[in-house]
C-alpha beads as a LAMMPS data file, in Angstrom:
LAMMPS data file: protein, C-alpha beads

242 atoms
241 bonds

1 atom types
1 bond types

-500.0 500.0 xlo xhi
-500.0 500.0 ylo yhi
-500.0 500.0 zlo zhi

Masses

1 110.0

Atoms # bond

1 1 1 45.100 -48.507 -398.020
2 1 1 42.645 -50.854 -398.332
3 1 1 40.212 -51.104 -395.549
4 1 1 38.184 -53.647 -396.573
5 1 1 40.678 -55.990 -397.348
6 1 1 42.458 -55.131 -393.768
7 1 1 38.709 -55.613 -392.578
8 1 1 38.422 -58.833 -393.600
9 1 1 42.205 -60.042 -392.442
10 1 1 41.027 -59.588 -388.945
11 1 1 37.901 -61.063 -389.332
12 1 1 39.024 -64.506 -391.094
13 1 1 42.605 -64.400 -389.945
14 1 1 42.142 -62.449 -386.414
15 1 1 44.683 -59.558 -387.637
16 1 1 46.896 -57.316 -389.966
17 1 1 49.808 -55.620 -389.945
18 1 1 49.774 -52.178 -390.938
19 1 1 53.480 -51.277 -392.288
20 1 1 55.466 -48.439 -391.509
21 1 1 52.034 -46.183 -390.770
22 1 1 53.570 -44.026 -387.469
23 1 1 56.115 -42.039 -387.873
24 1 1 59.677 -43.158 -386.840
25 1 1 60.448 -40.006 -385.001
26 1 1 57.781 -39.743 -382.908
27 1 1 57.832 -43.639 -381.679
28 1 1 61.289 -43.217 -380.793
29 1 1 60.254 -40.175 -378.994
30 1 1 57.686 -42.527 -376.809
31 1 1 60.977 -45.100 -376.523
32 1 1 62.820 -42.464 -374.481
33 1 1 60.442 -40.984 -372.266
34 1 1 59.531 -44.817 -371.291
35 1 1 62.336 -45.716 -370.344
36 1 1 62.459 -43.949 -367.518
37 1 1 58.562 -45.017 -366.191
38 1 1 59.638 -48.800 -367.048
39 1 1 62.688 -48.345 -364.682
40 1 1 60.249 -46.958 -362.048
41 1 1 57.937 -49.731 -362.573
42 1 1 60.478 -52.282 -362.114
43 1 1 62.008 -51.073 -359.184
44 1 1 58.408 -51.323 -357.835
45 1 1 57.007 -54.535 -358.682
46 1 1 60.407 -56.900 -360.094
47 1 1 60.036 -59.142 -357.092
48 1 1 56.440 -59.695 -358.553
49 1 1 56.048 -58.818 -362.397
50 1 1 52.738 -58.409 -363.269
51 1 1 52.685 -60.386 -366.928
52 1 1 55.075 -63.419 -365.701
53 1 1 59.253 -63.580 -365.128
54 1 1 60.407 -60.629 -365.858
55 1 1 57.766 -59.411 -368.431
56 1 1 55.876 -56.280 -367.034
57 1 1 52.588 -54.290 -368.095
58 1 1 52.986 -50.729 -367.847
59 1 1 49.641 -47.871 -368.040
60 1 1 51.497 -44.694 -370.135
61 1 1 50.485 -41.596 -368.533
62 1 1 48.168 -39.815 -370.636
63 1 1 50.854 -36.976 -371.385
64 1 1 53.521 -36.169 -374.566
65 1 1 54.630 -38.046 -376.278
66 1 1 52.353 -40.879 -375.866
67 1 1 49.156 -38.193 -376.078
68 1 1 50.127 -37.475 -379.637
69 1 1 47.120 -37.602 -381.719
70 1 1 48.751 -39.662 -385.004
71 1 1 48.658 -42.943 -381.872
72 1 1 45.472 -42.485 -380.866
73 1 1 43.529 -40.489 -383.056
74 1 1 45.286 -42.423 -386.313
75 1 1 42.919 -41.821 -389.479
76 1 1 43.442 -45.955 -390.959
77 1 1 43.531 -47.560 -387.742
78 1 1 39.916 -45.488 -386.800
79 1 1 39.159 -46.784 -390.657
80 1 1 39.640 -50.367 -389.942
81 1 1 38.338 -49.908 -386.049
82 1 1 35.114 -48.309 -386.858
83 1 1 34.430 -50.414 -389.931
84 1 1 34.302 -53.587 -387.331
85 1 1 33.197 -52.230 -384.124
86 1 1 30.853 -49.521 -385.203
87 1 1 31.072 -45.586 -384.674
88 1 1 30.379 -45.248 -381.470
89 1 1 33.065 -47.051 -380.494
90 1 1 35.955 -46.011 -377.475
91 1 1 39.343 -46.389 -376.598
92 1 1 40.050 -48.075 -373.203
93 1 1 43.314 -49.351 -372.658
94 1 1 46.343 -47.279 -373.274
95 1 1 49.555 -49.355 -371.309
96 1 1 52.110 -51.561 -372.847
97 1 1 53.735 -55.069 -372.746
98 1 1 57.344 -55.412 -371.991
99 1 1 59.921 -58.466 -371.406
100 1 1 62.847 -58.095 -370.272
101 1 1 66.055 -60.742 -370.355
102 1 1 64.933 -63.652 -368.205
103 1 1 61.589 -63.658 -369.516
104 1 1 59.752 -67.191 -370.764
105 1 1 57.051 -68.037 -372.629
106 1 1 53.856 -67.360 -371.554
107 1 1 50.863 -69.393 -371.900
108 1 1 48.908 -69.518 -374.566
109 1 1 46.050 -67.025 -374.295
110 1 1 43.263 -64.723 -375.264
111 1 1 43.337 -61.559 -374.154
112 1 1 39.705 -61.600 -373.314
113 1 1 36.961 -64.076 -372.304
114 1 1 34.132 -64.909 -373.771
115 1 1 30.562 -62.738 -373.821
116 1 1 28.315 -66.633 -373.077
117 1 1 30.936 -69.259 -371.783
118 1 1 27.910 -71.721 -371.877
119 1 1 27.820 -71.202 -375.603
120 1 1 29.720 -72.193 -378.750
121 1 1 28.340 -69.334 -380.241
122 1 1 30.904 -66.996 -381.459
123 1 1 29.711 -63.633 -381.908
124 1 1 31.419 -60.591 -384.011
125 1 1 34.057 -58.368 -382.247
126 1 1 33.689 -56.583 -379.785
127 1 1 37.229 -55.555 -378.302
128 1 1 40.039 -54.475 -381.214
129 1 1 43.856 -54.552 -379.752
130 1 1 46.321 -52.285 -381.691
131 1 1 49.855 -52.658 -380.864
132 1 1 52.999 -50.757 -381.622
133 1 1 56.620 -51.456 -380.720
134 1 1 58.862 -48.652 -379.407
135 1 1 61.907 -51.019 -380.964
136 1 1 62.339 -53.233 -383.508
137 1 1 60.970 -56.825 -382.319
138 1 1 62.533 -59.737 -383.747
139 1 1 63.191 -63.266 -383.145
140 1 1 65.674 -62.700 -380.390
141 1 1 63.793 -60.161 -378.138
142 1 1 60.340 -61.710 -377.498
143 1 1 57.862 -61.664 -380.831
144 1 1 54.485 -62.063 -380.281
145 1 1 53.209 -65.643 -381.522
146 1 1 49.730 -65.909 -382.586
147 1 1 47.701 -68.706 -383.585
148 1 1 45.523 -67.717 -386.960
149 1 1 42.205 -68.228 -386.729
150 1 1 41.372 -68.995 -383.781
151 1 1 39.471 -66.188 -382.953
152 1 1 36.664 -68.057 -385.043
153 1 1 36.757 -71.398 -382.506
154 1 1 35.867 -72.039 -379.208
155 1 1 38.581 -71.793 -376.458
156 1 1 39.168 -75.475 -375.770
157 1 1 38.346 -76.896 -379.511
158 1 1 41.259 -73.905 -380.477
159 1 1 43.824 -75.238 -377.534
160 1 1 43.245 -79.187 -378.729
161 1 1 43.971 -77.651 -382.388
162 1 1 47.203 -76.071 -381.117
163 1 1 47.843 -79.207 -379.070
164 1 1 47.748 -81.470 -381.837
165 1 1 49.528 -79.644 -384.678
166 1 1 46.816 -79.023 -386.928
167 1 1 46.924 -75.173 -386.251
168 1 1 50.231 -73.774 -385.522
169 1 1 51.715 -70.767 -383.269
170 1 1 53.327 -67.888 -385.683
171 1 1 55.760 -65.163 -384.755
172 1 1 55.064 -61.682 -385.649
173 1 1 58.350 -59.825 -385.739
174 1 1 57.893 -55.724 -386.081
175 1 1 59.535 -52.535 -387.363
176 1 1 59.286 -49.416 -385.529
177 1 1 56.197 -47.722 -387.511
178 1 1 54.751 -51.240 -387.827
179 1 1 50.957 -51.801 -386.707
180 1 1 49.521 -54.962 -385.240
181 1 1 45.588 -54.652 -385.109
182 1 1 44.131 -57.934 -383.576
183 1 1 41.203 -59.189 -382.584
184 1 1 42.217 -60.259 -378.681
185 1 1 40.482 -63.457 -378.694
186 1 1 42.566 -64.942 -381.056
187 1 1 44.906 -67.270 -379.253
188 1 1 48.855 -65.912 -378.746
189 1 1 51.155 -66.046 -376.452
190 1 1 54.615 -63.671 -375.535
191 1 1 57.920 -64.930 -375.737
192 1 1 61.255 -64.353 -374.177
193 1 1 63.359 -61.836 -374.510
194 1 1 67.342 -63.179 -374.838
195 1 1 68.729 -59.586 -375.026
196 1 1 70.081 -57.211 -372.460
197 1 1 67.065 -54.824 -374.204
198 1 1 63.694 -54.366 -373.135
199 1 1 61.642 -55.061 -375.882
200 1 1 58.066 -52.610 -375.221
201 1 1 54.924 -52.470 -377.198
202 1 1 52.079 -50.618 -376.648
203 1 1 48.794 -51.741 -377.011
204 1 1 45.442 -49.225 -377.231
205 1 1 42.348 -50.776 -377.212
206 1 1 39.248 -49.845 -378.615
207 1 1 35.465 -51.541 -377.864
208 1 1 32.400 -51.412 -378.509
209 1 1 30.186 -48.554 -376.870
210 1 1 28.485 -51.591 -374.210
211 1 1 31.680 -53.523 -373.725
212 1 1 33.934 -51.933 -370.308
213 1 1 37.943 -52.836 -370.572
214 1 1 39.109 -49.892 -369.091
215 1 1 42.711 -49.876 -368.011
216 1 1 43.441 -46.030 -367.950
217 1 1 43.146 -44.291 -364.893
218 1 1 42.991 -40.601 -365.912
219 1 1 43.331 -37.882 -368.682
220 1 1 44.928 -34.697 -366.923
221 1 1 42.313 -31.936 -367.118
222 1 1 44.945 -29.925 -369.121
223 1 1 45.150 -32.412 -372.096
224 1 1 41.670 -33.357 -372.092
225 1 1 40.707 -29.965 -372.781
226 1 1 42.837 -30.219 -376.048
227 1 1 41.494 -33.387 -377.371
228 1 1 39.438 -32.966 -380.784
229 1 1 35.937 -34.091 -380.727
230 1 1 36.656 -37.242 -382.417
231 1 1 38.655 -37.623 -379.345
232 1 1 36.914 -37.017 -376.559
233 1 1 34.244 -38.761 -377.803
234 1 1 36.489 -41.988 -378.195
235 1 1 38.379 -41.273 -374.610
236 1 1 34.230 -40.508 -373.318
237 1 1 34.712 -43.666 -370.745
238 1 1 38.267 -42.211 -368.774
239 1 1 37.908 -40.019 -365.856
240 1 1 39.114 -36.481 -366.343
241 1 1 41.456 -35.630 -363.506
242 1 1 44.678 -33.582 -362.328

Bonds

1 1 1 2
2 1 2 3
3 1 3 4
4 1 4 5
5 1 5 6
6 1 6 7
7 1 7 8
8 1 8 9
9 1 9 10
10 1 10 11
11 1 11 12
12 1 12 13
13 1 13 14
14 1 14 15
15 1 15 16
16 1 16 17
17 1 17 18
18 1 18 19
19 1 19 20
20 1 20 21
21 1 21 22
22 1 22 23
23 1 23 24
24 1 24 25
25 1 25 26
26 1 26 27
27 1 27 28
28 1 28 29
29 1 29 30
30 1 30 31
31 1 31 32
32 1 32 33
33 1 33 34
34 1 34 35
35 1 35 36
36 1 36 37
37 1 37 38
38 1 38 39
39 1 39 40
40 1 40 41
41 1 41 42
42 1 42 43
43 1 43 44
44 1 44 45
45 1 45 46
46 1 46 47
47 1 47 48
48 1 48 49
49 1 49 50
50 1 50 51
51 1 51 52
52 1 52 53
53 1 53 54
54 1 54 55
55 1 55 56
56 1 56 57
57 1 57 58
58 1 58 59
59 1 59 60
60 1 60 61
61 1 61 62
62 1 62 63
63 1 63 64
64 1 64 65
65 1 65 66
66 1 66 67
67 1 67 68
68 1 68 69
69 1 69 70
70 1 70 71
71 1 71 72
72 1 72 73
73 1 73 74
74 1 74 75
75 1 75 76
76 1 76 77
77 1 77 78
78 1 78 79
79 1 79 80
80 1 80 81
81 1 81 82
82 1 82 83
83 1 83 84
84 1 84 85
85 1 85 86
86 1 86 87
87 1 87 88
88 1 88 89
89 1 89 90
90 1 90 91
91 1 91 92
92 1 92 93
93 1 93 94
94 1 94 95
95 1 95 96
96 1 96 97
97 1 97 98
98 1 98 99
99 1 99 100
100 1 100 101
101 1 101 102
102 1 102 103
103 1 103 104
104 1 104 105
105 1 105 106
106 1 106 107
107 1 107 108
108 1 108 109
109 1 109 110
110 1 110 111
111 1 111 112
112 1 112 113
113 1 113 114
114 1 114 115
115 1 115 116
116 1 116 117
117 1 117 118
118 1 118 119
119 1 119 120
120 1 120 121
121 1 121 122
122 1 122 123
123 1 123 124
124 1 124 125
125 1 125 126
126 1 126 127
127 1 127 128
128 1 128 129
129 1 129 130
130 1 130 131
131 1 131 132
132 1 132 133
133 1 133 134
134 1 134 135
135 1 135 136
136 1 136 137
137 1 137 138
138 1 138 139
139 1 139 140
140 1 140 141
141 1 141 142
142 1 142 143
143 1 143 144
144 1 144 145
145 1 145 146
146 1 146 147
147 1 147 148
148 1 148 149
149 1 149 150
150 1 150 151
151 1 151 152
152 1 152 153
153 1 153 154
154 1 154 155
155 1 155 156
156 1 156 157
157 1 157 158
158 1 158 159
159 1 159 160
160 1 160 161
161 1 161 162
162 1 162 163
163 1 163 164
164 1 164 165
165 1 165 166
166 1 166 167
167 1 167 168
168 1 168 169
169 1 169 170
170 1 170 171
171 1 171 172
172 1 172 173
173 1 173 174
174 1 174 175
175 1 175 176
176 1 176 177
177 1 177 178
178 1 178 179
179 1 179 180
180 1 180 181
181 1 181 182
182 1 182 183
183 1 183 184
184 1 184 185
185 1 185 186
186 1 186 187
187 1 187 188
188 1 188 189
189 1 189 190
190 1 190 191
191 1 191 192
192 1 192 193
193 1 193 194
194 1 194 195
195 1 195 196
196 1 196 197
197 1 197 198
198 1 198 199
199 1 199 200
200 1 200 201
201 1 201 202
202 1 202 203
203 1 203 204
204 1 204 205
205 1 205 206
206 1 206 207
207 1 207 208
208 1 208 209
209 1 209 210
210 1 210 211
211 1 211 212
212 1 212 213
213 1 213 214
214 1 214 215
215 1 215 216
216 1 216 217
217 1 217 218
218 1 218 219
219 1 219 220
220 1 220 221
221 1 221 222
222 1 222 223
223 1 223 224
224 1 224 225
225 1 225 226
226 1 226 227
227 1 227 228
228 1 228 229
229 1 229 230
230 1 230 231
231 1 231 232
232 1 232 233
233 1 233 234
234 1 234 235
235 1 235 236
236 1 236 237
237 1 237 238
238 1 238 239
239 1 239 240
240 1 240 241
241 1 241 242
């Protein structure tokens, strides 16, 4: 693999896909065990999804399969994270995105706002999204659209751009294995899902050693204590609990 070209994708075009890097089995692995904690999660919160109708953002529990190393620990997604964000960089998100039939199409958005709203000054990245699906995603079950680019632009001189035509929204349909690695200011949206199906992807995160996006509330004792170096020093931000 390249790295420096994948480097530079993200920084001119605000991502790349990586294809077929995970292994097939142990994705579908994560499919079936999240079924069951998405089924939970609805049965909690439908009456008021957290991501819009019928779309739902779900922590995974720090716990196999999803504590496999080859997700979080990957050798060319570190390659391409560490090359942007620097070394000391940490993981802190681990959750996923999920429509379900009935979803819409959600506004368009970054994931994150800017470090000086006051300014038009665009500085280098400092939050890197990775995404996986645990199924196929294609144009039927809610692709992620994303608007090149416009990572690069400020917020409202990127929305008139979208508004008027010049830059257009692009769907990114996936293969199990398939990588997405984004930087979260780039302007996307989610769209709906027209299948009986859910359609979930996961999403880690990874930041800079100052920057705090923490959406993981725990690593059980038990598995911390079998993390690698490399890992705990990239998990160094999430509690350590029971």
């Amino acid at each position: 693999m390249d790295i420096d070209a994948q480097c530079r994708e993200i920084l001119t075009t605000g991502f790349c896909v990586l294809k077929k890097l995970l292994p097939e089995d142990v994705v579908q692995a994560c499919a079936r065990s999240f079924a069951p904690l998405l089924q939970a999660h609805v049965a909690r919160s439908d009456a008021a999804p957290n991501r819009g109708p019928a779309r739902h953002f779900v922590p995974l529990p720090f716990e196999a399969p999803f504590a496999d190393p080859i997700l979080y620990e990957n050798n060319a997604i570190l390659a391409i994270a560490e090359r942007i964000l620097g070394a000391d960089m940490a993981i802190g998100t681990y959750a996923t995105d999920t429509p379900l039939e009935g979803s819409v199409y959600q506004d368009v958005h970054s994931d994150i706002g800017p470090l000086f709203a006051e300014l038009d000054f665009i500085p280098p990245p400092y939050v890197i999204a990775v995404n996986f699906p645990f199924v196929d995603v294609e144009p039927e079950n809610g692709p992620f659209e994303v608007a090149r680019g416009t990572h690069l632009l400020p917020r409202e001189a990127a929305l008139e751009r979208l508004e008027s035509g010049e830059i257009a929204l692009e769907s990114l349909c996936l293969e199990i294995g398939d990588v997405l690695i984004r930087d979260p200011r780039c302007l996307h949206r989610g769209t709906p899902n027209h299948t009986p199906m859910a359609r979930p992807v996961a999403v880690i995160s990874l930041v800079r050693a100052w920057y705090r996006f923490v959406y993981i509330p725990s690593i059980p004792k038990i598995e911390y204590e079998q993390l690698s170096e490399r890992a705990r020093q990239l998990f160094r931000f999430i509690p350590v609990g029971d």
